[in-house]
N, C-alpha and C positions, 0 to 999 in steps of 0.2 A: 550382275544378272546374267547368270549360263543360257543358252540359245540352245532347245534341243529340238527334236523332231519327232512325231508320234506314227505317220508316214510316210517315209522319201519320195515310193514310186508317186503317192499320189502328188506330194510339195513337188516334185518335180516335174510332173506336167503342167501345171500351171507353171511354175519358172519357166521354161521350154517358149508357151506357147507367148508369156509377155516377154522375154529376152529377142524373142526372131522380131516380135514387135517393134524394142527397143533397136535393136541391129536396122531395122528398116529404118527408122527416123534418122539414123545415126550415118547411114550411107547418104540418106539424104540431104541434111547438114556438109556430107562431105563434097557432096559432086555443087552445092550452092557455094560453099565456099572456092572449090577450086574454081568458080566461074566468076567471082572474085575475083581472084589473084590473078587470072588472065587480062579481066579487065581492068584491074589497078596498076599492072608488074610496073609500068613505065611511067606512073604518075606520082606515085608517093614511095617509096620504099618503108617506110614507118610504117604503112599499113601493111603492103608484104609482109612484112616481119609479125607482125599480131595475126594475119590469114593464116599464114604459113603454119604457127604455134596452133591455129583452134585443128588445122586440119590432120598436123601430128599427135594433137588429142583423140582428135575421132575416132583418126587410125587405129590408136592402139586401143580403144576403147572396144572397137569393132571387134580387134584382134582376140584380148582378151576376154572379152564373152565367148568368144568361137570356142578357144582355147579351153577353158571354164567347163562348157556345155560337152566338148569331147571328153573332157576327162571325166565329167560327172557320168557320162553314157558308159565310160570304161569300168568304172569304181562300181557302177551300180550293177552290171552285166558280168562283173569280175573278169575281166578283160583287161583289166592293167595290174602290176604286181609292184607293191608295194616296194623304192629301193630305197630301203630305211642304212643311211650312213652313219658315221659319226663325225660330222660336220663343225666347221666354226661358224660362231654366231655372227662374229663381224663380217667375215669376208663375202657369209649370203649378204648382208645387208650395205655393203661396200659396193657389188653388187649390181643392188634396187636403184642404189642412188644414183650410180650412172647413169644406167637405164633412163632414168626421170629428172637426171640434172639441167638439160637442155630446157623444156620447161618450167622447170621450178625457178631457175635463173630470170626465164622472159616477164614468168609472174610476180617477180618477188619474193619467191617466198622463202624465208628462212628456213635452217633447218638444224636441230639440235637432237645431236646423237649418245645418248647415255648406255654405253653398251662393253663391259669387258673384252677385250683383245684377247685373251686367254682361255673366251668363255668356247666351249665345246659340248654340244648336243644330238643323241641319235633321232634323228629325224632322214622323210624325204626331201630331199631339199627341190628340187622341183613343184611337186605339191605347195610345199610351204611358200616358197619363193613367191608361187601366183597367189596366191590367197595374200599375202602381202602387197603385193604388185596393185592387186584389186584394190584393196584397200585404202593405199596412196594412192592411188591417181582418182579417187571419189573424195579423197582428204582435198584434191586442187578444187574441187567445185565449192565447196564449203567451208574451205579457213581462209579468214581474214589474208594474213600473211604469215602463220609459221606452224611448223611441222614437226611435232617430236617422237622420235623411234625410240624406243628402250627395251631392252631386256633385262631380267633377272629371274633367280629361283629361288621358288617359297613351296615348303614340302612339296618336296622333290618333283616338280611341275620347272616348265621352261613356260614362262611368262613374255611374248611377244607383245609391247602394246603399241600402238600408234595414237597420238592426240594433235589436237589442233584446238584452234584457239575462233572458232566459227561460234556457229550460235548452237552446236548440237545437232544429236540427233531427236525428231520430231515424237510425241511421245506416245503415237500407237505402235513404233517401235519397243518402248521401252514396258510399256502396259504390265507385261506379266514373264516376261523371260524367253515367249514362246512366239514365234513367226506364224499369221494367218495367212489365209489369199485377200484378206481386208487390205495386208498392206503392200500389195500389190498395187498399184495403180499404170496406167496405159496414158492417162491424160501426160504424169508427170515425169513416168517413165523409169517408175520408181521398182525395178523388179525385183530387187532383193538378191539377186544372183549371188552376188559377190557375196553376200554374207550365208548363203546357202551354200555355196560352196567350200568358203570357212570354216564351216560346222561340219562338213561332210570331210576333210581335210584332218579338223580335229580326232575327230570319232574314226577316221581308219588308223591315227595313232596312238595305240594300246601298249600298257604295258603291265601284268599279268589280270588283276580285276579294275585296273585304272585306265581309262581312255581321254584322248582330250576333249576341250568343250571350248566354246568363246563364249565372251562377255563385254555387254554394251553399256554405256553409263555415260551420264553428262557431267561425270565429275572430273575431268580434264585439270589438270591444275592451273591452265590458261582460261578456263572459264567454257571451253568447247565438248566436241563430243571424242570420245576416248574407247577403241577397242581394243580388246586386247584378246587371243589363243596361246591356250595353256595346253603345252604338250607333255605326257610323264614321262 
């Protein structure tokens, strides 16, 4: 199911104004957590260690929406110039993992990676990198315990997917292929960014009447929810 958009300026003020939303909740979790760890540092260490992880969550979670929302203001403004390379697949996704290995370790969670060493694709790798980024570290909220990264290409598309093995995604996501402000929510804090961003990610990589698109599905082979961005 492709994810497309009818129009950004407007999708993207509503993202905007629930993302500063979602940022606000998310500083706040962080400064109750570090009041936490002050108050526990010297009585459990076990707990440290779980404070310390939720608060290196937030971090980057805060991070990467910032990050996200700047580049969307660039992309949209044409303020940023596309640096389309010819990149390897593993070494971005070699990468991510670091990036997220500290975490992924404290939770559990596995992780199984099906990706050619030899595989080679022009893309921006920056762009891509976050839009990935995004996507794993919303994969930790909602799989059980494992993670699976793959790439491959089918008519001549680079197929990035990410799965996991949770319960999915929720199904006014998957309705009709098309993101509303319905699925927007502030209670849950559900702003869509990351996968607005995805899409916006995809579609500035073109390549002569082909551009990319992403696609949502609960068909995970673990039973979970499964995205995947197809780059030509």
């Amino acid at each position: 199911m492709s994810i497309e958009l009818d129009n950004p300026q407007i999708e993207f003020s509503s993202i905007l104004a629930s993302s500063v939303h979602e940022m606000k909740n998310s500083l706040s979790m962080l400064i109750n957590y570090l009041d936490s760890v002050i108050e526990h540092f010297e009585k459990d260490r076990d707990s440290d260690v779980k404070l310390l992880s939720q608060l290196q969550y937030n971090a980057k979670h805060v991070n990467n929406n910032l990050m996200q929302l700047l580049a969307l203001y660039r992309l949209e403004n044409s303020l940023y110039s596309l640096n389309i390379g010819y990149n390897s697949v593993a070494e971005l996704v070699d990468e991510l993992i670091i990036q997220n290995k500290t975490l992924m370790d404290y939770k559990g969670i596995a992780l199984e990676i099906d990706i050619d060493n030899n595989m080679y694709w022009f893309f921006d790798k920056d762009l891509l990198a976050g839009s990935l980024n995004s996507i794993i570290n919303n994969s930790f909220k909602y799989t059980k315990d494992l993670i699976r990264i793959s790439a491959y290409e089918t008519d001549a598309y680079l197929n990035f997917c990410i799965e996991d093995n949770g319960v999915g995604y929720p199904p006014h996501m998957l309705q009709d292929g098309r993101r509303k402000e319905s699925s927007i929510s502030f209670k849950t804090g559900n702003t869509g960014l990351g996968l607005y961003f995805s899409t916006m990610v995809a579609r500035f990589h073109k390549n002569r009447e082909r551009e990319g698109y992403i696609t949502l599905n609960n068909s995970s082979r673990y039973g979970g929810g499964c995205f995947c961005i197809s780059l030509p």
